[in-house]
C-alpha positions as CSV (number, residue, x, y, z in Angstrom):
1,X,9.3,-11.6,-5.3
2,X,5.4,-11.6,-5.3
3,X,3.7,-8.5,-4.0
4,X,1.5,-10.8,-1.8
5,X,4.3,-11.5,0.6
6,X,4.8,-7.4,1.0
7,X,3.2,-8.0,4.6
8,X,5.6,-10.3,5.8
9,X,8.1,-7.8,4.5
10,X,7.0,-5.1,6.3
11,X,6.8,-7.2,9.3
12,X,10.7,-8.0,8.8
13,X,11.4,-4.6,8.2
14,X,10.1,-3.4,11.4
15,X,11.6,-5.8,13.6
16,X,14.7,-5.1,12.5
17,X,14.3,-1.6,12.7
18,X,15.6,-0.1,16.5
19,X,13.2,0.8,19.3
20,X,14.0,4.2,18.4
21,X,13.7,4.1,15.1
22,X,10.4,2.5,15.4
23,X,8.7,5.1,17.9
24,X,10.1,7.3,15.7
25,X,8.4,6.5,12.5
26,X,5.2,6.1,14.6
27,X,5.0,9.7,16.0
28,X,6.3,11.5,13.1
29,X,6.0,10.4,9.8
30,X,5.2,13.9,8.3
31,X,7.5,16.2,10.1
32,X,7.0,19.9,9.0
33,X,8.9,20.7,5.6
34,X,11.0,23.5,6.3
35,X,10.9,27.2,5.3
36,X,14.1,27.2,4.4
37,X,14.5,24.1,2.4
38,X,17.1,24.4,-0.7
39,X,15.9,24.7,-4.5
40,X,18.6,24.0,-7.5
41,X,17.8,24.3,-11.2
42,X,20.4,23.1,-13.7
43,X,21.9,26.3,-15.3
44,X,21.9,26.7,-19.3
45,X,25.1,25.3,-20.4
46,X,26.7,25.4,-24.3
47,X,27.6,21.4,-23.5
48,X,25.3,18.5,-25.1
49,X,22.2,17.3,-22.6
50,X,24.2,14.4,-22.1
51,X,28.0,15.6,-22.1
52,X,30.3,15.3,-19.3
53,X,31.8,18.2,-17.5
54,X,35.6,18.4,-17.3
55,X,35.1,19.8,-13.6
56,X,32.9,16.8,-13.1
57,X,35.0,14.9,-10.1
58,X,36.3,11.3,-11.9
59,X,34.5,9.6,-9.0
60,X,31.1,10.9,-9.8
61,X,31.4,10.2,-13.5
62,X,32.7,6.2,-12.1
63,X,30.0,5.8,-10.0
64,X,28.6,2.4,-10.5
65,X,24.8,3.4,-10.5
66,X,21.9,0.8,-9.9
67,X,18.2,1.3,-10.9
68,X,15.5,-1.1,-9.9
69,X,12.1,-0.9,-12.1
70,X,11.5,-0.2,-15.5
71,X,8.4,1.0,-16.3
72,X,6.9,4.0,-18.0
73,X,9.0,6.4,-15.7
74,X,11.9,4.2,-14.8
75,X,13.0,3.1,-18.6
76,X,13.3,6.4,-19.5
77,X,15.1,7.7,-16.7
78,X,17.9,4.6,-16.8
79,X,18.2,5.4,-20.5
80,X,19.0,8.6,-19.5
81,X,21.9,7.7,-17.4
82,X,22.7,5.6,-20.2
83,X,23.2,8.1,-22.6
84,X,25.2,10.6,-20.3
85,X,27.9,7.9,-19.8
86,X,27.8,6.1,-16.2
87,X,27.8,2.5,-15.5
88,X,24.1,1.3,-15.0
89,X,22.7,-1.8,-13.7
90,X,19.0,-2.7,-14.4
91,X,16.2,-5.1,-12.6
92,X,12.8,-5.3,-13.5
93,X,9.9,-8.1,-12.7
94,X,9.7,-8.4,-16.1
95,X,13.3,-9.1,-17.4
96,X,12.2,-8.5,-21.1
97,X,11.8,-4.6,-19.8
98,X,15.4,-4.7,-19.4
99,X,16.5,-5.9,-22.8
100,X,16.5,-2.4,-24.6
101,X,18.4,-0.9,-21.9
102,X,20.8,-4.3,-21.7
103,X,21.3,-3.8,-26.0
104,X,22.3,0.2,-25.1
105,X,25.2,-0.9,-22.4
106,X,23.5,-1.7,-19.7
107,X,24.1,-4.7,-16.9
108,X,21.5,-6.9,-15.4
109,X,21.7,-8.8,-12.2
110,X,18.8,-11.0,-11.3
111,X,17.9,-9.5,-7.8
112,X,17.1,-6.1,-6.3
113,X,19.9,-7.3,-3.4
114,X,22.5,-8.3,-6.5
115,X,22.1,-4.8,-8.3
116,X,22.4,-3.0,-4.6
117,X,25.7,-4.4,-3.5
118,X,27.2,-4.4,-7.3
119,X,26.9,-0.6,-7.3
120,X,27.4,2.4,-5.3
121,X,24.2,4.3,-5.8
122,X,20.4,2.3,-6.0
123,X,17.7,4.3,-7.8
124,X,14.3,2.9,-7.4
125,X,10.9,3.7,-9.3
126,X,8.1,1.3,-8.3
127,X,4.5,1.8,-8.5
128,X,3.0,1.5,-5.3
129,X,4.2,1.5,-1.2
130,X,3.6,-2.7,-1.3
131,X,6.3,-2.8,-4.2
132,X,9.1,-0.2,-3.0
133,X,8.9,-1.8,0.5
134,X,9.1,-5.4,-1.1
135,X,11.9,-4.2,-3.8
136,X,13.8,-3.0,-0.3
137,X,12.9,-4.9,2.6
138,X,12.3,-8.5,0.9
139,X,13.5,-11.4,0.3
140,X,16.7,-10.7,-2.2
141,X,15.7,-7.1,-1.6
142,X,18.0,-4.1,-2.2
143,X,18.5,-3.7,1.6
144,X,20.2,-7.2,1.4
145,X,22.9,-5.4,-0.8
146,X,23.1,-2.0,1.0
147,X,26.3,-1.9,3.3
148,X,27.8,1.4,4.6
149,X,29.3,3.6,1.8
150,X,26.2,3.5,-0.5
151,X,23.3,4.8,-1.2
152,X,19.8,4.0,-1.6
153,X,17.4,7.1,-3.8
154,X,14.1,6.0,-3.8
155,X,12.1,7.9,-6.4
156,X,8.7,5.6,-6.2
157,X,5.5,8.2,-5.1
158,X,5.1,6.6,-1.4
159,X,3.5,8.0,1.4
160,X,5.3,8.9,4.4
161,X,4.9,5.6,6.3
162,X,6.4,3.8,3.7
163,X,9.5,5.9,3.0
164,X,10.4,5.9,7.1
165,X,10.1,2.2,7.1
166,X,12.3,1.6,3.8
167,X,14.5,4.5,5.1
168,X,15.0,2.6,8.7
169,X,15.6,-0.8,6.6
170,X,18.3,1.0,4.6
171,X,20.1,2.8,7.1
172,X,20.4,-0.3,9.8
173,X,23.1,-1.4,6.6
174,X,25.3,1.7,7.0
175,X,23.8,3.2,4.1
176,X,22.4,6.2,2.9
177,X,19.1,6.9,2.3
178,X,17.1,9.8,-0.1
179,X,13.7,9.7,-1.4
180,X,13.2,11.8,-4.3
181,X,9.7,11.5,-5.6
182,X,9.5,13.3,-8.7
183,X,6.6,15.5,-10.9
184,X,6.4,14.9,-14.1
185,X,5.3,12.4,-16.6
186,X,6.4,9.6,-19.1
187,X,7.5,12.9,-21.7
188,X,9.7,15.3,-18.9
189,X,11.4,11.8,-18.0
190,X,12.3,11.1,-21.7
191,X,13.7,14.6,-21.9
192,X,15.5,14.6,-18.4
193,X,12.9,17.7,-17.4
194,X,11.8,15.9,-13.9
195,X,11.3,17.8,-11.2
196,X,12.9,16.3,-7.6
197,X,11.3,16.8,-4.7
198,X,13.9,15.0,-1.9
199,X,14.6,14.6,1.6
200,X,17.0,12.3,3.5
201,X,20.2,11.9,4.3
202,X,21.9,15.7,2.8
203,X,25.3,14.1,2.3
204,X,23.5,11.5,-0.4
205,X,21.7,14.5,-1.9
206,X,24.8,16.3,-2.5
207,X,26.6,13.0,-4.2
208,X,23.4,12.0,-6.4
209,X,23.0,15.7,-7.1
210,X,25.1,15.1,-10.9
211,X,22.7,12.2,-11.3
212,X,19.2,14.2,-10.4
213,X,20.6,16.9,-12.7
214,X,20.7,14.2,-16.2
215,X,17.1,13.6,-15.2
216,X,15.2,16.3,-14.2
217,X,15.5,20.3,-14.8
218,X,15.3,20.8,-10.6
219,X,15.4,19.9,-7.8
220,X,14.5,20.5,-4.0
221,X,16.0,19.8,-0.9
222,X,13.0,19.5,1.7
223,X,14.7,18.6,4.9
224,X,14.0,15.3,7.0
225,X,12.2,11.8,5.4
226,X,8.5,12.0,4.5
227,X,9.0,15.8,4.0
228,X,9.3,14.8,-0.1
229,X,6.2,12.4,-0.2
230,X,4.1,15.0,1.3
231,X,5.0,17.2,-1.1
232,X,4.6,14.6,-3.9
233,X,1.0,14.1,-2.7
234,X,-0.1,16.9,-2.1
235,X,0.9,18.4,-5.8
236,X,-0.4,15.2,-7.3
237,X,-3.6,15.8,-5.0
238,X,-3.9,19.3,-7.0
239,X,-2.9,17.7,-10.0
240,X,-6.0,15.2,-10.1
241,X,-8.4,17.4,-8.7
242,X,-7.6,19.8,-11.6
243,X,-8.4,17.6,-13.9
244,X,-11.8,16.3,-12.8
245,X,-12.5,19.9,-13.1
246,X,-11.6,20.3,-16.4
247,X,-13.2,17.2,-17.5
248,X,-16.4,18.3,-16.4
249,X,-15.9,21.2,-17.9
250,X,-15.4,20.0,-21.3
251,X,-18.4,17.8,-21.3
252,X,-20.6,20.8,-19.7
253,X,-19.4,22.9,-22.7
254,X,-20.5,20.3,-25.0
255,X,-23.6,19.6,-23.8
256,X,-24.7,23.2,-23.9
257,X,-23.3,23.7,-27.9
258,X,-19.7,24.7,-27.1
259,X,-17.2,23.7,-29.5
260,X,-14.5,21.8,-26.9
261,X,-11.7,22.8,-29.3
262,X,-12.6,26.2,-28.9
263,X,-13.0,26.1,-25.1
264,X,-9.6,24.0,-24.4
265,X,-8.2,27.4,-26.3
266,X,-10.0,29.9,-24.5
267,X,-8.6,27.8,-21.1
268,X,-5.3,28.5,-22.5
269,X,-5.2,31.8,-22.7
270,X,-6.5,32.8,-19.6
271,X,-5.5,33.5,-16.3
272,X,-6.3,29.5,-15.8
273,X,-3.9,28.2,-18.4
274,X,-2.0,25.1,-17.4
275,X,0.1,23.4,-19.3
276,X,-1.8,20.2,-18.8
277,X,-4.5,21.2,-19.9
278,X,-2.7,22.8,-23.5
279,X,-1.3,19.1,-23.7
280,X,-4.2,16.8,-22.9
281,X,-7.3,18.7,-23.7
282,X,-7.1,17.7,-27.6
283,X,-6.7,14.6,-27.1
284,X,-9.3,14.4,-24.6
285,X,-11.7,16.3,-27.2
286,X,-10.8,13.2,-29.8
287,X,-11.2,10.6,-26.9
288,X,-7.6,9.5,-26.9
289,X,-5.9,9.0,-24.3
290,X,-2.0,8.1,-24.5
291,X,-0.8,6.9,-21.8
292,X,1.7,9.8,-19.7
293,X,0.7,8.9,-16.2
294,X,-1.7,6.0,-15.6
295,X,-5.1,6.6,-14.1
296,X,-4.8,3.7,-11.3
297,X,-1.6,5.7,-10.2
298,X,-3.3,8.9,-10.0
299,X,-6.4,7.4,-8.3
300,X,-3.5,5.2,-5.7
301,X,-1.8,9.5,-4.9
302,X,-5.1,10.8,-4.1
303,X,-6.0,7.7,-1.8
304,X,-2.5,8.2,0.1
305,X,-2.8,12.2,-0.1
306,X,-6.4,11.4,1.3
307,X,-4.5,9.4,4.5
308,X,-2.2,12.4,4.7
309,X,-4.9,14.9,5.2
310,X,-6.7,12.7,7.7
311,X,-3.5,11.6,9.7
312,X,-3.9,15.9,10.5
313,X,-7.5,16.3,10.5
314,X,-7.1,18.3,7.5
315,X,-10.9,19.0,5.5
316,X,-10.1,17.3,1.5
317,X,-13.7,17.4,0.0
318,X,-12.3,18.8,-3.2
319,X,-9.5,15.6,-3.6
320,X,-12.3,13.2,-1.9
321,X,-15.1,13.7,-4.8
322,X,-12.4,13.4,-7.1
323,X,-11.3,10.6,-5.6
324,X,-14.4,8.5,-6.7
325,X,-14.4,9.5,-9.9
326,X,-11.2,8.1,-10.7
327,X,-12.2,5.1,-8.7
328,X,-15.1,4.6,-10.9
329,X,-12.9,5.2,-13.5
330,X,-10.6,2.7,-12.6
331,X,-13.5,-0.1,-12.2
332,X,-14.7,0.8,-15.3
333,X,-11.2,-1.0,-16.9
334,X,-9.7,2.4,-17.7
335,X,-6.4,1.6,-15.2
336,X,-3.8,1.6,-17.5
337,X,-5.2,4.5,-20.0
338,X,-3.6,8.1,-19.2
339,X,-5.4,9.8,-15.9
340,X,-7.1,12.1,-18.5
341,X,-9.3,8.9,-19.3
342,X,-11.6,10.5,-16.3
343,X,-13.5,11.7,-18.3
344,X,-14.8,8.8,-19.6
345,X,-16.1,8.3,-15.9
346,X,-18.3,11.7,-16.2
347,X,-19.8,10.7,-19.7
348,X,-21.2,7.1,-17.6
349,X,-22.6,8.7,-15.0
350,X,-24.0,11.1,-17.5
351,X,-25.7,8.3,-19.2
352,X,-26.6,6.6,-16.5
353,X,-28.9,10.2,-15.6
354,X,-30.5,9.9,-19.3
């Protein structure tokens, strides 16, 4: 399924979409998150991570569980439902990123629409609106599968557009739909510490709920569709802002004799301390840059938090300077290195200046 037919695909998905639905999607993609949405946490149990609960009800542990994409977040995350026990089908582009997950138990099916009508509940992680929408909506997509009775969770950081349209798509089936864009990196995904920010269909929520609680530490109920990617943007909007500012930071220090060592600790002491910085500030000091979260996915979340903000007249300068630095960063071939590599955009622009 190329990406370059994703227009066609959103063209198919809208016609098929009702009047209603339609209008719908066009006057209120961002409808306000409520105050009184629901927060869980996973309590503190004696059992293994990844031991099953005798009070767990036999049809949730039986659930046949499909997840389409397996990159940096998605791998992880399968694996995770590996290791706890259920029944998981894999797809990926790329089939060879399904062959460690295929050698740990898992089964493949060659299609998005085979993996969606062999299993009860479809997670999905893909990089970008053009690929959820084509992984859903196209040809051999999951929609093709859906049929009433299942479920469709799409965990992919969309904007609000994007998650209505998918959301129309997999509800004309009969089925369920969630989004459940999370926070957190490649190393919270590893360790099941994900954070869930959903919205959808509440009687979906409450089945997958076992499932969000193997992967992530919490997770929040936030009311109608587009309520989660809002949320998801706008803390990712933060999220990259922040770092621009530490970045500049560090190379201000620098320049004017700091030790950058020394400052990253002073930073986490104070009333500033993140834990992102604690974690990615060394590195950045060495000019390393492992790859957690890409750069070109950070730089994609601000351009759509950007659209948010102007689809309500909402001032951004903060997020928009920031924007173009990760921009430049990206055109500077730093894409695939970890969003810390910003940085790297500061130290150009201060050589361009000398």
């Amino acid at each position: 399924m190329a990406k370059g037919n994703c227009s066609h695909h959103l063209s198919t998905c809208i016609l098929m979409n009702s009047t209603t639905a339609t209008m719908s999607m066009r006057s209120s993609f961002f409808p306000p998150i409520p105050t009184n949405f629901t927060r869980s946490s996973r309590p503190i149990s004696s059992l293994s991570k990844f031991s099953t609960s005798s009070s767990t009800p036999p049809s949730i542990i039986q659930a046949r569980i499909g997840f389409l994409g397996l990159g940096i977040m998605g791998s992880p995350m399968a694996h995770n439902l590996l290791k706890a026990g259920y029944d998981v089908t894999v797809w990926n582009r790329t089939k060879s990123k399904c062959e460690p997950l295929i050698s740990l138990g898992a089964k493949y099916e060659s299609t998005p629409e085979e993996v969606a009508a062999s299993c009860d509940v479809t997670f999905a992680m893909l990089a970008d609106p053009e690929s959820a929408v084509d992984v859903a909506c196209g040809n051999h997509g999951a929609a093709n599968g859906m049929s009433q009775g299942k479920g469709y969770v799409d965990v992919s950081t969309v904007d609000g557009d994007t998650s209505n349209l998918i959301s129309a798509r997999i509800k004309a089936t009969g089925a369920l739909f969630l989004e459940a864009p999370v926070s957190g990196s490649k190393k919270p995904a590893e360790d099941g510490q994900l954070i869930f920010l959903t919205a959808g269909d509440r009687s979906l929520y409450d089945t997958v709920s076992p499932h969000l609680d193997i992967l992530g530490k919490s997770r929040f109920f936030l009311g109608d569709v587009g309520n989660g990617a809002a949320m998801k943007l706008v803390v990712n909007m933060i999220m990259g802002s922040m770092m621009a500012s530490f970045s500049e930071g560090l190379l201000l220090g620098e320049k004017v004799g700091l030790d950058p060592s020394v400052l990253v600790e002073v930073v986490s002491q104070g009333a500033i301390s993140a834990p992102m910085f604690s974690m990615k500030g060394p590195s950045m000091v060495q000019s390393n840059y492992p790859t957690a979260f890409p750069l070109k996915h950070q730089q994609k979340d601000l351009r759509l938090a950007l659209g948010l903000a102007e689809s309500v007249s909402q001032p951004t300068p903060i997020a928009a300077a920031a924007n173009e630095l990760y921009k430049l960063a990206k055109s500077s071939g730093l894409g695939d290195h970890d969003f810390s590599a910003v940085i790297e955009a500061l130290k150009v622009k201060l050589q361009h200046q000398t």
